[in-house]
C-alpha angles and dihedrals in degrees: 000000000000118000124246103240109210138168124205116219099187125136097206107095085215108059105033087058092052102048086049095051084051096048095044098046094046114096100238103036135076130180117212092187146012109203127197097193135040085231094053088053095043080062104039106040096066090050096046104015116195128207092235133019127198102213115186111211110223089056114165104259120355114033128244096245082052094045089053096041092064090037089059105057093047091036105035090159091058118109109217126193124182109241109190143114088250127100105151111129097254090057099048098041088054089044087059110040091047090064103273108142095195146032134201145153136264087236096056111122118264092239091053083053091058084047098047095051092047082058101042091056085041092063096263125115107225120205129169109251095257087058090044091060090042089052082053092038097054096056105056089171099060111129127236131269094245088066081069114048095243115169112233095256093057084054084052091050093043087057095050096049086047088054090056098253104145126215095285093045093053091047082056100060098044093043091239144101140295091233096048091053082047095063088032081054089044095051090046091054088051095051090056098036099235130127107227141353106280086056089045083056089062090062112031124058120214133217094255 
């Protein structure tokens, strides 16, 4: 199996340490650096580009949303996911729209992180269940899934990525495979006409 590359951008010793100790020592994963600034990753990223990048947000000098914002144009095949003890609206809004595919908390598990950035680098946008509900909260226009001919297993589906499951999760509960709730996602996106699943929150809402 390939390995996940993934770069940490986290100004907390700490943590930092630890998340790389996690991701290096996880068959599967390997970090090809561990940055304490969002400068010291702006250099160093071109030059040394990772698959996936954990970006906290409240970084010293510039912020994460603006460090990802400049990563992107010159890295568009990089996955990033906010990493932060943040979720407030204001937060999560700037984190997306500045090119950031997934969202989740500092006290995920460090196993749900593993799961969140196999995801991430899979296509999926991985967020912990709290910023799901905020993503819903915020729209209070979004239409409902009958506008779209949705069958009532893809509802089901819908409601269960609004509520945070990740791909695995949701192949548990149906009894099924990753792969097979990855084309079901995929027909559902398509459905909506929508890309991934932050943008699949906007117009579903979910039974929270």
């Amino acid at each position: 199996m390939n390995e996940i590359s993934v770069a940490i951008v986290e100004d907390i010793d700490q943590i930092r340490e630890g998340l790389k100790y996690v991701i290096e020592y996880t068959e599967g994963f390997h970090c090809i650096g561990a940055f304490e600034s969002g400068e010291l990753a702006l250099e160093s990223l071109p030059e040394s580009p990772a698959e996936v990048v954990l970006m906290d947000i409240n970084l010293p000098g510039i912020q994460g949303p603006d460090c990802v914002k400049q990563l992107k144009k010159q890295l568009p095949g990089t996955q990033f996911m906010m990493f932060t003890v943040f979720e407030d609206d204001e937060n999560v809004f700037e984190a997306i729209k500045s090119g950031a595919s997934g969202y989740i908390l500092k006290s995920t598990p460090p196993h749900k992180v593993l799961e969140a950035i196999r995801e991430i680098h899979q296509g999926g946008s991985p967020m912990t269940a709290s910023i799901a509900r905020k993503v819903i909260q915020h729209f209070q226009k979004p239409k409902t899934s009958d506008n779209f001919s949705l069958t009532p297993r893809e509802t089901e589906i819908l409601n269960l990525l609004a509520k945070g499951l990740f791909y695995k999760e949701i192949a548990d509960t149906f009894g099924t495979s990753t792969g097979t709730v990855r084309q079901q996602i995929h027909k559902i996106y398509e459905k909506l006409h929508v890309q991934n699943r932050t943008e699949a929150l906007l117009k579903f809402k979910g039974d929270s």
